[in-house]
N, CA and C atoms of all chains as a GROMACS GRO file, in nm:
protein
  552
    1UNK      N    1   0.808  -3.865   5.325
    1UNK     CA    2   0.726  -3.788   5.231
    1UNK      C    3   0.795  -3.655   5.197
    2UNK      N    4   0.802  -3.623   5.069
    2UNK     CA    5   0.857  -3.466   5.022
    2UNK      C    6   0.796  -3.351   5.083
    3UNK      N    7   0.849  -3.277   5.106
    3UNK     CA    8   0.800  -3.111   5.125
    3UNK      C    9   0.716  -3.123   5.067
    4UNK      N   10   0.717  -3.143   4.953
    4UNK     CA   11   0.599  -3.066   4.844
    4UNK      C   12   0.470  -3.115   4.837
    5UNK      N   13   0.502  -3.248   4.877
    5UNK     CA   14   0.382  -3.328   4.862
    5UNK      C   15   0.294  -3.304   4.999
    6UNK      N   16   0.364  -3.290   5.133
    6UNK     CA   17   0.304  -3.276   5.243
    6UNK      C   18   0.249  -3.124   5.228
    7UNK      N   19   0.290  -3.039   5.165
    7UNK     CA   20   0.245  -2.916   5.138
    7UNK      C   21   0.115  -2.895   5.120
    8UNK      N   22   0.143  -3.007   4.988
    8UNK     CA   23   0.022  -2.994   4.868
    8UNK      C   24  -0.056  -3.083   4.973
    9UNK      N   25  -0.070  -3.179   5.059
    9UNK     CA   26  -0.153  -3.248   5.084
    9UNK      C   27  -0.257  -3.173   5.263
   10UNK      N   28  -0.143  -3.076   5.260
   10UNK     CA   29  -0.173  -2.981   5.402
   10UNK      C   30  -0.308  -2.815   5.344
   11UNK      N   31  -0.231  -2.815   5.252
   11UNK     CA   32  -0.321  -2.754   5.195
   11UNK      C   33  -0.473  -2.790   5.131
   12UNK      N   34  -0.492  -2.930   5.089
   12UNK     CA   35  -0.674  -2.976   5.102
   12UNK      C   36  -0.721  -3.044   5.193
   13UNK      N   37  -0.649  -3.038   5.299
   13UNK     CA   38  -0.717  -3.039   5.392
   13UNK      C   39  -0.755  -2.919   5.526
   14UNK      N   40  -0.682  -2.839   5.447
   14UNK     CA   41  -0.705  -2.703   5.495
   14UNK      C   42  -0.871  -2.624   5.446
   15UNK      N   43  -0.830  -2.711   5.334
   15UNK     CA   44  -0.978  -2.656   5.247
   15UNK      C   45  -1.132  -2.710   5.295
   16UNK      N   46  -1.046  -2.805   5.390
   16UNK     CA   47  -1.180  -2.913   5.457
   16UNK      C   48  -1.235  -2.855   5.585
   17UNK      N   49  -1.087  -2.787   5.640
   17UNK     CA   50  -1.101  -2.749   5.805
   17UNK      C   51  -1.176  -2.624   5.832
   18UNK      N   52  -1.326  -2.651   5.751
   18UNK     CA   53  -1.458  -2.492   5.816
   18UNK      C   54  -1.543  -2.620   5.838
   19UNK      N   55  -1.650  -2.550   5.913
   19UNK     CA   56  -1.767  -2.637   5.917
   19UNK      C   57  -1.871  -2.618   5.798
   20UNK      N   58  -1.874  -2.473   5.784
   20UNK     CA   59  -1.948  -2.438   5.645
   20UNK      C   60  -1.851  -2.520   5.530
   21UNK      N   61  -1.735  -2.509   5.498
   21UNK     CA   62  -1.717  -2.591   5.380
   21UNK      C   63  -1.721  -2.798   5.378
   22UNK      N   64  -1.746  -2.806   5.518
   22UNK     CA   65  -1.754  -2.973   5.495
   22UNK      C   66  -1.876  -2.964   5.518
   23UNK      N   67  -1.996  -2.911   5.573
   23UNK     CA   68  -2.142  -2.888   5.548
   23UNK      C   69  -2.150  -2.878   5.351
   24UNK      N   70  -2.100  -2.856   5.306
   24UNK     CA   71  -2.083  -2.830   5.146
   24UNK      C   72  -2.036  -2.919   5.115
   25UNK      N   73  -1.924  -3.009   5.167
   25UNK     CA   74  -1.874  -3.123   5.064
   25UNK      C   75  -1.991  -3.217   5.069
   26UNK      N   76  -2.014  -3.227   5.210
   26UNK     CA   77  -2.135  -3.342   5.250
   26UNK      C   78  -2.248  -3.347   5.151
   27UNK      N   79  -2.282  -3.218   5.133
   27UNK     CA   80  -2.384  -3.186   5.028
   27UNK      C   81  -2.375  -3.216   4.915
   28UNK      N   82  -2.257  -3.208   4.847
   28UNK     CA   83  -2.173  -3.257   4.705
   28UNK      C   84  -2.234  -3.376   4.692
   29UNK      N   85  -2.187  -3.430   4.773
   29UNK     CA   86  -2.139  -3.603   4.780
   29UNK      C   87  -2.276  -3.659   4.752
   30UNK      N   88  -2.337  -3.577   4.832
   30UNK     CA   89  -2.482  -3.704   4.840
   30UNK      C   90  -2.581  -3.622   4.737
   31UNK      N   91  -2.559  -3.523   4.646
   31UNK     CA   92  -2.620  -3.497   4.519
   31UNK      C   93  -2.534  -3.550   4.407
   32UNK      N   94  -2.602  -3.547   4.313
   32UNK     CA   95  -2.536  -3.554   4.162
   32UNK      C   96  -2.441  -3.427   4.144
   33UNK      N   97  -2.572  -3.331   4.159
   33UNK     CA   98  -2.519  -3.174   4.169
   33UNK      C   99  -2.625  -3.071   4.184
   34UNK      N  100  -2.550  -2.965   4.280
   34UNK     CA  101  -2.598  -2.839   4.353
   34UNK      C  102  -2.611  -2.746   4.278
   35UNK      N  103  -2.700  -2.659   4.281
   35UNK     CA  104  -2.711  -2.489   4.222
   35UNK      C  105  -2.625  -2.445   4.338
   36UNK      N  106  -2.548  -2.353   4.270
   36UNK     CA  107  -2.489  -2.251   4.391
   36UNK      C  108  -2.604  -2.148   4.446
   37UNK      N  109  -2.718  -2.168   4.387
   37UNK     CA  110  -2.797  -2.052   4.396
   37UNK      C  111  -2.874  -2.184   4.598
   38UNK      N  112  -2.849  -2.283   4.572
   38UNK     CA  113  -2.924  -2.373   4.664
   38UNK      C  114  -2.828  -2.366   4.806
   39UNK      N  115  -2.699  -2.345   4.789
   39UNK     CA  116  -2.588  -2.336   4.838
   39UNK      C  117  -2.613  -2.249   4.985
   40UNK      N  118  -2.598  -2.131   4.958
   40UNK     CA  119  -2.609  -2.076   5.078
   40UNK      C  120  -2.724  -2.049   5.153
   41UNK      N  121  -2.857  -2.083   5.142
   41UNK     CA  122  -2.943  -2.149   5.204
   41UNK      C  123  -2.925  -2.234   5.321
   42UNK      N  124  -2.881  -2.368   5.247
   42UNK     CA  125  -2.859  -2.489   5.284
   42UNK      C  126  -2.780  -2.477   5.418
   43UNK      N  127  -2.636  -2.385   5.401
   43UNK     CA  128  -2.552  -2.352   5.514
   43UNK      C  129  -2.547  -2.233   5.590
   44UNK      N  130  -2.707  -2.181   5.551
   44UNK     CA  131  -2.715  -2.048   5.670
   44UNK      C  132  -2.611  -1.968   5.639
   45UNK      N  133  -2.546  -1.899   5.537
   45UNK     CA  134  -2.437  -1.787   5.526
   45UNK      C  135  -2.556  -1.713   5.382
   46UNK      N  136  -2.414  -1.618   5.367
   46UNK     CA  137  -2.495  -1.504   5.226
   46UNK      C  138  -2.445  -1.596   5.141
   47UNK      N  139  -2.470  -1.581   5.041
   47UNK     CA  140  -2.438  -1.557   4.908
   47UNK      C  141  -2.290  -1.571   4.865
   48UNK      N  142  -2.246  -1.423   4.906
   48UNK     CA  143  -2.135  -1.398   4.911
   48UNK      C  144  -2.006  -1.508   4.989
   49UNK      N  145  -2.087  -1.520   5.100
   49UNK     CA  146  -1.989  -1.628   5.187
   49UNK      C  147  -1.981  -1.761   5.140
   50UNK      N  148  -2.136  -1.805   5.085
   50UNK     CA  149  -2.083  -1.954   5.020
   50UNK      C  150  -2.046  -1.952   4.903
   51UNK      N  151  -1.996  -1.857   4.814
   51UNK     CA  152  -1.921  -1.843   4.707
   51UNK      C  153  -1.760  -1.851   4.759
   52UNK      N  154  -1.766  -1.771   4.868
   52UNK     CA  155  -1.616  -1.753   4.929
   52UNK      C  156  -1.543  -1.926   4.910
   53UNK      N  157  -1.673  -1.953   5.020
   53UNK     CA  158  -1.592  -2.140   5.046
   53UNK      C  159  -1.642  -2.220   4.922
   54UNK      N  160  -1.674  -2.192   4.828
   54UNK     CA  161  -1.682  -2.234   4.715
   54UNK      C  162  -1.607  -2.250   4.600
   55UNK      N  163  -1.544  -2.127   4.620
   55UNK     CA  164  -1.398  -2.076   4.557
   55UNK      C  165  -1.273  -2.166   4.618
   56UNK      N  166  -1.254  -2.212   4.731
   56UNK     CA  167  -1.188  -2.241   4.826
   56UNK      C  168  -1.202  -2.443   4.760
   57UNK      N  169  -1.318  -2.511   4.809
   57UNK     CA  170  -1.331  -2.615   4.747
   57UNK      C  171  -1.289  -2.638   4.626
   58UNK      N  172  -1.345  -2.595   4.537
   58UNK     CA  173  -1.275  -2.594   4.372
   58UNK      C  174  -1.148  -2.576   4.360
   59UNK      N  175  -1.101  -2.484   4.474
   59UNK     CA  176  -0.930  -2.435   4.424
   59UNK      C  177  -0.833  -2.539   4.457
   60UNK      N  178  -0.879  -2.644   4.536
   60UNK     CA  179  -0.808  -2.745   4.650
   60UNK      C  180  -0.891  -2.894   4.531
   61UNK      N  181  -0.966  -2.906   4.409
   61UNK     CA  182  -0.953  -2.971   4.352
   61UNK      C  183  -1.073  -3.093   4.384
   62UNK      N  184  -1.149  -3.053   4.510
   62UNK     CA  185  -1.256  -3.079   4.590
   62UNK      C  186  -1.400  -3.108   4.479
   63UNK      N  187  -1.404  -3.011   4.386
   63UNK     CA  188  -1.548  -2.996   4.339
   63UNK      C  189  -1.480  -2.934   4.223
   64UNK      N  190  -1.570  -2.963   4.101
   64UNK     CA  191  -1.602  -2.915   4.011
   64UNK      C  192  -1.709  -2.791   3.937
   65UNK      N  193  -1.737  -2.686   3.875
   65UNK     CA  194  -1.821  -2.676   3.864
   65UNK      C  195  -1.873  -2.633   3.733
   66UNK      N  196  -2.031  -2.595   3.665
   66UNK     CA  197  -2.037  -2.564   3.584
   66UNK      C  198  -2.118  -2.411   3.539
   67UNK      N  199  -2.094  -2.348   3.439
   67UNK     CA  200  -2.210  -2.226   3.428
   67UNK      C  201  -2.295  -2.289   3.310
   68UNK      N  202  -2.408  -2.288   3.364
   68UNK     CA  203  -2.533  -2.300   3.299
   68UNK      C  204  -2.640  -2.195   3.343
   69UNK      N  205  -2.612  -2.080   3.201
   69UNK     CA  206  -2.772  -1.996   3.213
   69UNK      C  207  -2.690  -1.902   3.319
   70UNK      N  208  -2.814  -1.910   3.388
   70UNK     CA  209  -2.813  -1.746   3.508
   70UNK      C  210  -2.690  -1.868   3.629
   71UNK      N  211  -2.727  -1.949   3.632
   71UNK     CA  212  -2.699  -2.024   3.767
   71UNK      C  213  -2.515  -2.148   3.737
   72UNK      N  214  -2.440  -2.144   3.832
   72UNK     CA  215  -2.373  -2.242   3.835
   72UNK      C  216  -2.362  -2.334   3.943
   73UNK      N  217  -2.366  -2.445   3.864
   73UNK     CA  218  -2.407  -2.591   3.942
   73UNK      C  219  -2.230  -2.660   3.991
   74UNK      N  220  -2.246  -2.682   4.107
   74UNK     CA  221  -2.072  -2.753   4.134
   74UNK      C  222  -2.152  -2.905   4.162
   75UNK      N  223  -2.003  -3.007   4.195
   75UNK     CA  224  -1.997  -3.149   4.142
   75UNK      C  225  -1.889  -3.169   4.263
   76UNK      N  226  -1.932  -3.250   4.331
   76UNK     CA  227  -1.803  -3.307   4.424
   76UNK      C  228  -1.741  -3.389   4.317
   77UNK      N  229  -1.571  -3.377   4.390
   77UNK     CA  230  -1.463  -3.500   4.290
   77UNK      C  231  -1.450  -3.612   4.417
   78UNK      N  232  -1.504  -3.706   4.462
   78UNK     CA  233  -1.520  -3.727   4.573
   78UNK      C  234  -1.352  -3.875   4.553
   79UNK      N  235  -1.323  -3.878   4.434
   79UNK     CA  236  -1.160  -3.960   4.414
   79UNK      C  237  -1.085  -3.866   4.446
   80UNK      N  238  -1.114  -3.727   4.482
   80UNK     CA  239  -0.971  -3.592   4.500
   80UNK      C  240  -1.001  -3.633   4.707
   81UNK      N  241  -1.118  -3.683   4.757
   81UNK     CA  242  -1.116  -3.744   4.880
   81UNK      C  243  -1.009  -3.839   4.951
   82UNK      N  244  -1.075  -3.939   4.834
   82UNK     CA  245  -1.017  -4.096   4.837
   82UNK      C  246  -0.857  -4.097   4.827
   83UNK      N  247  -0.799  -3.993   4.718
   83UNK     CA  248  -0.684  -3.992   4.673
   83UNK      C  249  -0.600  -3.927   4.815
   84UNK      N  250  -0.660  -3.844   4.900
   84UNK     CA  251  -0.594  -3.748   5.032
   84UNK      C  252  -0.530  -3.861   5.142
   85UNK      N  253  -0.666  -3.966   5.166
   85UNK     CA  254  -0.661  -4.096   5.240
   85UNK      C  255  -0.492  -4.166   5.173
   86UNK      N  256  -0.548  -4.207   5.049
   86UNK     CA  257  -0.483  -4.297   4.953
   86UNK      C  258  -0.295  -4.271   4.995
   87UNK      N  259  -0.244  -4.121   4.945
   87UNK     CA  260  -0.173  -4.065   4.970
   87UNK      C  261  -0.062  -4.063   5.086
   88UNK      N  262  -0.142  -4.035   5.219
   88UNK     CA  263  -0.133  -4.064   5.348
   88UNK      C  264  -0.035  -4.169   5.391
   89UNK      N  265  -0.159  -4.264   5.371
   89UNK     CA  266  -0.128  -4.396   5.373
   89UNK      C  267  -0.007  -4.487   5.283
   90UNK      N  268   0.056  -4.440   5.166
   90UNK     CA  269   0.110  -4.479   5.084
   90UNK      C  270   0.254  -4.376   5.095
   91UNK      N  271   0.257  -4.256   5.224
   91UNK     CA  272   0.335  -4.225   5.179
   91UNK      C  273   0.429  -4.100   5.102
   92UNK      N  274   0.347  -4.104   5.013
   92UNK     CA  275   0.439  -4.024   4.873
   92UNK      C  276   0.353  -3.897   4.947
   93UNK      N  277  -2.656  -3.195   5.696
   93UNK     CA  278  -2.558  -3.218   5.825
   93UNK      C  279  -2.500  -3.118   5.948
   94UNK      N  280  -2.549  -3.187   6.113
   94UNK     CA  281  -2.573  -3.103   6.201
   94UNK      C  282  -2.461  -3.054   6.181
   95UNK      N  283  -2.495  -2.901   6.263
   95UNK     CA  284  -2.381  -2.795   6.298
   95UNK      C  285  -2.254  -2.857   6.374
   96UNK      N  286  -2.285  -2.953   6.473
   96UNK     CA  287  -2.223  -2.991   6.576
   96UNK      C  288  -2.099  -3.096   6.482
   97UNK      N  289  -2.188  -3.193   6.402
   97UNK     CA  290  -2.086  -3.279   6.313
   97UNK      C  291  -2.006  -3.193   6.227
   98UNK      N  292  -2.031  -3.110   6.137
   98UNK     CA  293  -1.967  -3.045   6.055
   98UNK      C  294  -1.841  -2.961   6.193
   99UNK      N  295  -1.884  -2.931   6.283
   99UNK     CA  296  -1.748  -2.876   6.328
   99UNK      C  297  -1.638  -3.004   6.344
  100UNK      N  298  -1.693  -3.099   6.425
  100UNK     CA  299  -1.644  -3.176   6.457
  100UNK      C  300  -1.537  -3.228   6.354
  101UNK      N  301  -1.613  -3.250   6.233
  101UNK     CA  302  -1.526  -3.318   6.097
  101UNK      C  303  -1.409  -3.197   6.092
  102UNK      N  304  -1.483  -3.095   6.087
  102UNK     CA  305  -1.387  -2.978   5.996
  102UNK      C  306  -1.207  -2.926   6.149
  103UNK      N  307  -1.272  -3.007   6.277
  103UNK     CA  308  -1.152  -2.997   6.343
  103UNK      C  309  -1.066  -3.073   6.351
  104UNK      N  310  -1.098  -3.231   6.295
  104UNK     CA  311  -0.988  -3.328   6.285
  104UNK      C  312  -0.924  -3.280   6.142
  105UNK      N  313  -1.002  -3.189   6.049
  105UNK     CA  314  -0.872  -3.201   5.895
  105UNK      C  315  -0.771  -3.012   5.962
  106UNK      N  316  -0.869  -2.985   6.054
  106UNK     CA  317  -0.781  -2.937   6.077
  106UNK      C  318  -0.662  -2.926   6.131
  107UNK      N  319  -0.639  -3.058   6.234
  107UNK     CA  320  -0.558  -3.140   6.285
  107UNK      C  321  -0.453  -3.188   6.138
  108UNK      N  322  -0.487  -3.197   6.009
  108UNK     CA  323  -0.430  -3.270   5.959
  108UNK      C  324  -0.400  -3.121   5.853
  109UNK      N  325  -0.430  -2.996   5.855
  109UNK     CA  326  -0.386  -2.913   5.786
  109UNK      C  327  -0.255  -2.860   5.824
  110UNK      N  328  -0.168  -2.921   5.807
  110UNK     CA  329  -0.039  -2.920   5.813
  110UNK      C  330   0.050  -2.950   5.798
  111UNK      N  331   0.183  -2.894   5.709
  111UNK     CA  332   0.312  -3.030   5.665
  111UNK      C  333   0.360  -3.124   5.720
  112UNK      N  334   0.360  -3.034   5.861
  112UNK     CA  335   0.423  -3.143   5.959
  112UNK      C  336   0.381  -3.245   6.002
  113UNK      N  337   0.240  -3.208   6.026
  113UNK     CA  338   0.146  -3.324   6.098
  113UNK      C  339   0.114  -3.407   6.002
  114UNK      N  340   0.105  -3.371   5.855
  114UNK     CA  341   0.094  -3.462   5.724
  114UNK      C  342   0.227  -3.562   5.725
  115UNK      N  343   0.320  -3.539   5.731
  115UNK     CA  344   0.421  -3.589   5.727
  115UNK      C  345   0.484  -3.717   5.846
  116UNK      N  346   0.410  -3.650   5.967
  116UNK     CA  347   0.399  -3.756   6.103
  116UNK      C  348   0.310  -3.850   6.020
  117UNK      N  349   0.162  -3.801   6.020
  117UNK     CA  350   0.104  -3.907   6.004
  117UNK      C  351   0.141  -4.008   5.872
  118UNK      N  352   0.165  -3.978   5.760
  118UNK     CA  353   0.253  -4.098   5.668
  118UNK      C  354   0.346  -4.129   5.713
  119UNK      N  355   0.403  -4.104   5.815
  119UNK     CA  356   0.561  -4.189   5.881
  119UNK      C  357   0.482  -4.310   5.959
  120UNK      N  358   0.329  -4.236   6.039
  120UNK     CA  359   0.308  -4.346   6.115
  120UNK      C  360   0.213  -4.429   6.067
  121UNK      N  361   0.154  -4.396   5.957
  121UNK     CA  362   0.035  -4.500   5.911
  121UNK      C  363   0.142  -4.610   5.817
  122UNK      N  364   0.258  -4.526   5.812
  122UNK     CA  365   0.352  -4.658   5.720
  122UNK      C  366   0.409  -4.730   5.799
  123UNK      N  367   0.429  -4.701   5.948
  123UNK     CA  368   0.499  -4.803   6.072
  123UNK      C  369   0.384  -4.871   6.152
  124UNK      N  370   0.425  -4.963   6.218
  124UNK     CA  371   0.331  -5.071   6.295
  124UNK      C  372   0.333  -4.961   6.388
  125UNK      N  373   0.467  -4.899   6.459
  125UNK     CA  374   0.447  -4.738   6.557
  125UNK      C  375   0.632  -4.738   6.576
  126UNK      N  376   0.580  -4.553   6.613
  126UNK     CA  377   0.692  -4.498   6.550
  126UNK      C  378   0.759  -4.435   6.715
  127UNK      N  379   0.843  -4.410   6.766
  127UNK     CA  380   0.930  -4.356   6.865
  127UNK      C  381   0.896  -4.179   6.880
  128UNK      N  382   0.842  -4.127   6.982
  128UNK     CA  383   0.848  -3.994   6.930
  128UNK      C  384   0.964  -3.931   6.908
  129UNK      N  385   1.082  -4.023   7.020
  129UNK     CA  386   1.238  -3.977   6.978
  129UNK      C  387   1.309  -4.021   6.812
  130UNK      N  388   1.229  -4.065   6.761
  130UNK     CA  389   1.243  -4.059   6.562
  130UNK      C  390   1.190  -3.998   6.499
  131UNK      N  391   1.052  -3.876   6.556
  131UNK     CA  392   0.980  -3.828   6.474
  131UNK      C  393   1.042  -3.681   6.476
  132UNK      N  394   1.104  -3.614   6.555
  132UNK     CA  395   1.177  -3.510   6.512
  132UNK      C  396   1.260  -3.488   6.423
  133UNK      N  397   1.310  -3.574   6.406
  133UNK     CA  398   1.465  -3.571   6.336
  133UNK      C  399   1.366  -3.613   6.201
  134UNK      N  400   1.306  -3.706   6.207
  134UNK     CA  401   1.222  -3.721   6.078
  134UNK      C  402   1.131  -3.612   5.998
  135UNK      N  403   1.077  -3.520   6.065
  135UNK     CA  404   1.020  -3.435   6.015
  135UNK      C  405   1.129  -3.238   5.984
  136UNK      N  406   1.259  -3.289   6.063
  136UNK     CA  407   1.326  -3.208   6.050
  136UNK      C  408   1.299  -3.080   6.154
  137UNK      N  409   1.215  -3.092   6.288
  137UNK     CA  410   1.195  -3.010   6.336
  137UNK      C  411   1.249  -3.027   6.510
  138UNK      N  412   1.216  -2.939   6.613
  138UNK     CA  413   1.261  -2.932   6.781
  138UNK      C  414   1.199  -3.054   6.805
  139UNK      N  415   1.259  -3.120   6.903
  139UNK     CA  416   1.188  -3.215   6.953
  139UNK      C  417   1.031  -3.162   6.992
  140UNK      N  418   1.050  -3.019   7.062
  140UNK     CA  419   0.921  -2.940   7.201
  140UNK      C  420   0.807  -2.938   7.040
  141UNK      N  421   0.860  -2.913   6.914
  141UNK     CA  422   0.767  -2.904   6.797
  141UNK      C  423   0.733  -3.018   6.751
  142UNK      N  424   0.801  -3.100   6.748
  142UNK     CA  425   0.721  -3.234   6.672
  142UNK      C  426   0.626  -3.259   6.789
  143UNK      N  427   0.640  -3.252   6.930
  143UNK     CA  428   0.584  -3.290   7.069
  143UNK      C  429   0.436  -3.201   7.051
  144UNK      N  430   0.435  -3.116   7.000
  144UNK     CA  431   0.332  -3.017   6.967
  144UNK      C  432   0.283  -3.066   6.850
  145UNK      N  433   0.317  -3.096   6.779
  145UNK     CA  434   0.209  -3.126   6.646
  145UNK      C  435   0.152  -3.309   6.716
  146UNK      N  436   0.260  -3.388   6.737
  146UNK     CA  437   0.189  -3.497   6.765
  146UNK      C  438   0.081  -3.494   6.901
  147UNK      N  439   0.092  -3.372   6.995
  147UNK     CA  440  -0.059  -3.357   7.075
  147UNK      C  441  -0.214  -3.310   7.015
  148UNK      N  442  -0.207  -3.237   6.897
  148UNK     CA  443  -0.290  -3.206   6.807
  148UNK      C  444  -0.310  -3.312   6.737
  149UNK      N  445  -0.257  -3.379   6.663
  149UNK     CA  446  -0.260  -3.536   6.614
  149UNK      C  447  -0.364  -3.606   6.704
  150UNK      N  448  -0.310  -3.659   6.845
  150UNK     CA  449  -0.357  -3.690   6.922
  150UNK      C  450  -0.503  -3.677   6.981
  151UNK      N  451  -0.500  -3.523   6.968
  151UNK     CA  452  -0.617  -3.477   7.029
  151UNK      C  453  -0.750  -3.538   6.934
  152UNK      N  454  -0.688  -3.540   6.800
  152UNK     CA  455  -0.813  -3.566   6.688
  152UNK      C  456  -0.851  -3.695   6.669
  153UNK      N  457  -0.760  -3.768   6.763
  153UNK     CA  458  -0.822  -3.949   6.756
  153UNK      C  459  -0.725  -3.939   6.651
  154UNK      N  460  -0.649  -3.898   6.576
  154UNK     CA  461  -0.589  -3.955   6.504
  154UNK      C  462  -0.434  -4.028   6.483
  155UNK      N  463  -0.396  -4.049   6.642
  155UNK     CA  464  -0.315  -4.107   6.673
  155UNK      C  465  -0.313  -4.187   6.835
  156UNK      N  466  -0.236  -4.318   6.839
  156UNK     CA  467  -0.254  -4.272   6.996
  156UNK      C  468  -0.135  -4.340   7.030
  157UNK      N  469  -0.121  -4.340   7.175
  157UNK     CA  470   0.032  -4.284   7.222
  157UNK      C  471   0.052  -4.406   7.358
  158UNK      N  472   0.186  -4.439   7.379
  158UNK     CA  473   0.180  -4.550   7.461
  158UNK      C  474   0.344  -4.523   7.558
  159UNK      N  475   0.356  -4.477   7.670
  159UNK     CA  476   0.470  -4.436   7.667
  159UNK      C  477   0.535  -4.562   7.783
  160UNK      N  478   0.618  -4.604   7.708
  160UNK     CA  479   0.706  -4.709   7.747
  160UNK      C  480   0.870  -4.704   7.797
  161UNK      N  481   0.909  -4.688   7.933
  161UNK     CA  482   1.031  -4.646   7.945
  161UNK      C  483   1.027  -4.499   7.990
  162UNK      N  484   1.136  -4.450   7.890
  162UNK     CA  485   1.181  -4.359   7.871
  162UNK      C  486   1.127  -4.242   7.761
  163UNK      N  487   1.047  -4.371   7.676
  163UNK     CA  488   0.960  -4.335   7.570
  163UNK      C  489   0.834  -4.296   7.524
  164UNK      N  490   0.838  -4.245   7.469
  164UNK     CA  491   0.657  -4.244   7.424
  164UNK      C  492   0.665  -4.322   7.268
  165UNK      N  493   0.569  -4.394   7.289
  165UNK     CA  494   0.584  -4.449   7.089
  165UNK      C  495   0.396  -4.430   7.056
  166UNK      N  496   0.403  -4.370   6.919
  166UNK     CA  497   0.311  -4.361   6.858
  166UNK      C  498   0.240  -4.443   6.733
  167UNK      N  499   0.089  -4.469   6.702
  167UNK     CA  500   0.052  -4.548   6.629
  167UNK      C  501  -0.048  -4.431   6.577
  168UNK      N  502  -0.054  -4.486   6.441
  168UNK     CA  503  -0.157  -4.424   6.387
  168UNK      C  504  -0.331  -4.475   6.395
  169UNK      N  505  -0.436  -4.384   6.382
  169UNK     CA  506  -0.540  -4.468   6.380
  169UNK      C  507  -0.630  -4.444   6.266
  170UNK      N  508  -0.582  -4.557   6.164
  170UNK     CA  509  -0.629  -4.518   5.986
  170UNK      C  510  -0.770  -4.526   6.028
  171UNK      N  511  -0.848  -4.616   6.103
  171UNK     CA  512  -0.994  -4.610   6.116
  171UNK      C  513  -1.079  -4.438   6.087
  172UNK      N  514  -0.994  -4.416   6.179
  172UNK     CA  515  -1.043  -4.230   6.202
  172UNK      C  516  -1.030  -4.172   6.059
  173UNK      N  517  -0.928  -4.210   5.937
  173UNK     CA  518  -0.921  -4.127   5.877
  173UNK      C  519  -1.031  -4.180   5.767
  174UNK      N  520  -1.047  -4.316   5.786
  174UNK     CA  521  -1.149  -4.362   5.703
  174UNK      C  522  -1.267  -4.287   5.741
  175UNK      N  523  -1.296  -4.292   5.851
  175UNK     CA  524  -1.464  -4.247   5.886
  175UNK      C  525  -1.494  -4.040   5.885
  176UNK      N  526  -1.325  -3.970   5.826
  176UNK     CA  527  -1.392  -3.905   5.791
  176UNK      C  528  -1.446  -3.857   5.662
  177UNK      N  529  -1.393  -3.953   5.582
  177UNK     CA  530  -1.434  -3.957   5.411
  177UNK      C  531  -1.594  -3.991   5.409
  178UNK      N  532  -1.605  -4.124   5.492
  178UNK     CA  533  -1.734  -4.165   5.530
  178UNK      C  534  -1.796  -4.090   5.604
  179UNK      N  535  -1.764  -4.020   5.676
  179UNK     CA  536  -1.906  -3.934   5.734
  179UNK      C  537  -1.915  -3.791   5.646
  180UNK      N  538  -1.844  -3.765   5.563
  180UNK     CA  539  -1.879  -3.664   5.446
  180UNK      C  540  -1.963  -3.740   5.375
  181UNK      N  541  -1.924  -3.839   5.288
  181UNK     CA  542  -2.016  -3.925   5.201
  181UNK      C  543  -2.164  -3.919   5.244
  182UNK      N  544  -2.203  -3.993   5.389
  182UNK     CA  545  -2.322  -4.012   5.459
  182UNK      C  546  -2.375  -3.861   5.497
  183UNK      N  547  -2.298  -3.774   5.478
  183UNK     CA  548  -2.393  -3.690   5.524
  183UNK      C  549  -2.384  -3.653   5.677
  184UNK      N  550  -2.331  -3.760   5.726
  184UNK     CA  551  -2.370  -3.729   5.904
  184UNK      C  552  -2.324  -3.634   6.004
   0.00000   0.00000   0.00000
């Protein structure tokens, strides 16, 4: 496997390794989609903190999200999962 | 999803947040099992360092180890990496 690719592939799963942010993917997965406003509730942190690992998911290609109104709603990419496995296993 | 699972998940990718250990594990999920005396030179690092990333490997169920001889030889265990896509999915 390339540098680059083990890089790139060390790095989302870096994005995985909190408990607050896989408490969040979990959540993704098994909604359509989340208010961020529902977000840090859900995982016992502020506001502030589940924006942090929110920022963190999205940046690693994890979740999607959208602004609607006052509130933005994120979207697990749950094939940016499948593809980490996929990867691995294959290699490249 | 309990506190206890979410650590749990978020310490095996942390096991896997890494080039090196990314790079073991596609050497070994692509071999039936691999020599630990091939995985240094393969990942380009000390023997005492590849010996260190593959005990972290190890530790996460995500490898396991059979030492024969003179040797230790390693196998990968794709099950583990399946069930942690699946226990994000489920929630558990």
């Amino acid at each position: 496997m390339a540098d680059r690719n083990a890089h790139a592939l060390a790095d989302v799963f870096k994005a995985l390794a909190d408990p607050a942010r896989v408490k969040i993917m979990a959540m993704l997965l098994n909604a359509e989609e989340v208010c961020a406003c529902d977000i840090s509730a859900a995982i016992g942190k502020s506001a502030a903190t589940a924006s942090h690992h929110l920022k963190i998911l999205r940046d690693a290609g994890l979740t999607t999200s959208e602004r609607r109104g006052t509130w933005v709603y994120y979207r697990a990419v749950p094939q940016r999962l499948e593809a980490l496995v996929g990867a691995l296993s294959l290699g490249r």
